[in-house]
C-alpha positions as CSV (number, residue, x, y, z in Angstrom):
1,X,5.5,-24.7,17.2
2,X,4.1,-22.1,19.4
3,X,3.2,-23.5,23.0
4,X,0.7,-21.5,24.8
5,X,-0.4,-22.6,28.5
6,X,-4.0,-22.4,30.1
7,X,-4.1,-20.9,33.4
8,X,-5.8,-24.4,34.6
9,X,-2.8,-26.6,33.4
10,X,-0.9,-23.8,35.3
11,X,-2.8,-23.9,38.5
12,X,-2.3,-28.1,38.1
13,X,1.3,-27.9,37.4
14,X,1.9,-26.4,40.6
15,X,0.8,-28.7,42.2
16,X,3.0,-31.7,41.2
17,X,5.7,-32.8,42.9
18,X,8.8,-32.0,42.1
19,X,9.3,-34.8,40.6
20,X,6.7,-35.2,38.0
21,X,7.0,-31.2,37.2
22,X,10.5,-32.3,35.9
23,X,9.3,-34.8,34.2
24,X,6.4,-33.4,32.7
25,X,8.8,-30.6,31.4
26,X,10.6,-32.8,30.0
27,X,7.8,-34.7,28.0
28,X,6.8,-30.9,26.6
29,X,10.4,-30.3,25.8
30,X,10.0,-33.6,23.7
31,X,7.1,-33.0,22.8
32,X,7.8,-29.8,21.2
33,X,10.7,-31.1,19.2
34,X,8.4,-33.8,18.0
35,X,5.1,-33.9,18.6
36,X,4.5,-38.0,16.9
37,X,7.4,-39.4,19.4
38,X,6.4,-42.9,20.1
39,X,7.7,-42.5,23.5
40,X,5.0,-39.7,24.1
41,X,1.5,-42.0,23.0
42,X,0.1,-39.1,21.4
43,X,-3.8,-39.8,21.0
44,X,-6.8,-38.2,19.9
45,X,-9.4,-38.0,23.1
46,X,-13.4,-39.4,22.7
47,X,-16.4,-38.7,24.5
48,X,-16.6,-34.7,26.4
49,X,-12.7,-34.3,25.6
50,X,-13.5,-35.0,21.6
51,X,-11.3,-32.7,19.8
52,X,-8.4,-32.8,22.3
53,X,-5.5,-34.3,22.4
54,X,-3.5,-36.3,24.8
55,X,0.0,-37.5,25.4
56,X,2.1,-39.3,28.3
57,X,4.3,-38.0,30.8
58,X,4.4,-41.3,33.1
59,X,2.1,-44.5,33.0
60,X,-0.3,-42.8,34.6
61,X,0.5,-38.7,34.3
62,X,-1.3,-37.2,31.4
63,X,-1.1,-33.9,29.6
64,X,-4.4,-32.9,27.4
65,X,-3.8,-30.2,25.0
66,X,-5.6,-28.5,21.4
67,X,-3.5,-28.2,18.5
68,X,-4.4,-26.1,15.6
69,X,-3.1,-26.2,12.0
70,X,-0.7,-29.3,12.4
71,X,1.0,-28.2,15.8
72,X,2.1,-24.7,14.4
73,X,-0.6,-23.5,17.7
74,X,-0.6,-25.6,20.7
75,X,-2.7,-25.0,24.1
76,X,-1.9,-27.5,26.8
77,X,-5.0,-27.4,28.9
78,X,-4.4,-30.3,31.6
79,X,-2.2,-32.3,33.3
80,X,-2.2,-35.3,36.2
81,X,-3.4,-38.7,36.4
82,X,-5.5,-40.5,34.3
83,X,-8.4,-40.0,36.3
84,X,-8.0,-36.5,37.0
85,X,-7.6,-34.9,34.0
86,X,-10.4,-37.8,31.9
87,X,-12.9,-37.2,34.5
């Protein structure tokens, strides 16, 4: 799987706490080893995000991402709360 950041997911990242960056590197790490963990929610996005991608980091921390031919090309775009990054 090749991972590939968007300099808005970037520009987001930095500014979560410590905390939740370790965590949210953690739910890519997982993510990258398996993209359909159950722990992760993965879930296909509605509406202005149709087309994207979504999956858990904490109850309420989100990343949004693109894949592209079965996960061999991922983009994360977006990640933060629920209402940030859906909004």
């Amino acid at each position: 799987m090749d991972i590939r950041y968007h300099s808005y997911f970037l520009k987001r990242f930095k500014k979560l706490s410590t905390n939740l960056k370790g965590k949210t590197i953690s739910a890519i790490g997982k993510f990258t080893k398996n993209p359909h963990d159950p722990s992760l929610q993965n879930h296909k996005l509605k509406g202005s995000l149709a087309g994207k991608r979504a999956f858990w980091v904490t109850g309420d921390i989100r990343v949004i991402f693109e894949e592209f031919n079965d996960y061999i090309l991922v983009i994360i775009l977006d990640v933060g709360t629920h209402n940030q990054v859906y909004n």
